[in-house]
N, C-alpha and C positions, 0 to 999 in steps of 0.2 A: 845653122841658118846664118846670113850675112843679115847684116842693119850696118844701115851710112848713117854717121854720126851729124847731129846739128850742126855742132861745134866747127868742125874743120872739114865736112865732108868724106873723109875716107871710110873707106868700108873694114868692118871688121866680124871676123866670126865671135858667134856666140850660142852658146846651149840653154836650152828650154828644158830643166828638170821637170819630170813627173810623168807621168803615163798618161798620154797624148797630148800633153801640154803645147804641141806646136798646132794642134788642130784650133786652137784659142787664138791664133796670133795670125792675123790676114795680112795683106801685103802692105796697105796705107797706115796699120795701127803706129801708135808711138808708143816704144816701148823705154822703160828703163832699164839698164845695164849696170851689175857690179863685176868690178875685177875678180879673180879666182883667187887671190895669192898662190903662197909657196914660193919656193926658189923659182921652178920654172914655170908655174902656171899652168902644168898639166894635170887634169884631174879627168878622171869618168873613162880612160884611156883615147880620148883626143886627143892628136898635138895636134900643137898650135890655134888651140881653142882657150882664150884668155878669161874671156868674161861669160858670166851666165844673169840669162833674163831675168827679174825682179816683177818689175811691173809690165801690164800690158793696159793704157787709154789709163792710167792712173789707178788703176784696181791689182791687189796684189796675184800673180799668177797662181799660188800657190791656190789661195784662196777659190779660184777656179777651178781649179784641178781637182778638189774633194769636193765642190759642190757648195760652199756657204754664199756664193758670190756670184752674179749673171756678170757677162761683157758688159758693160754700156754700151751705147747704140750713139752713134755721133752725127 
């Protein structure tokens, strides 16, 4: 998935672990982004895939994904 960042506007890819965890994430949500580390940043066999989603409207993604957590409604 792409997200343009607040900060400076550019867009960047990012991965949504978990098993449908991208079906959680709508187009206006605000999400939060961690880097991946490692030397180059490649993990899950993307390149060029840096960062993976964290949060989605301030609720943890993860959290979603197994059921403990609803989206909030904005």
């Amino acid at each position: 998935m792409r997200v343009q960042l607040i900060k400076n506007g550019r867009q960047v890819s990012a991965f949504a672990v978990g098993d449908g965890a991208i079906n959680f994430i709508d187009e206006h949500d605000e999400v939060e982004i961690e880097g991946i580390g490692g030397v180059s940043g490649v993990r899950w066999g993307y390149s060029g895939v840096r960062y993976v989603v964290t949060k989605v409207n301030n609720v943890c993604l993860h959290e979603m994904v197994i059921g403990r957590k609803e989206k909030p409604r904005r």
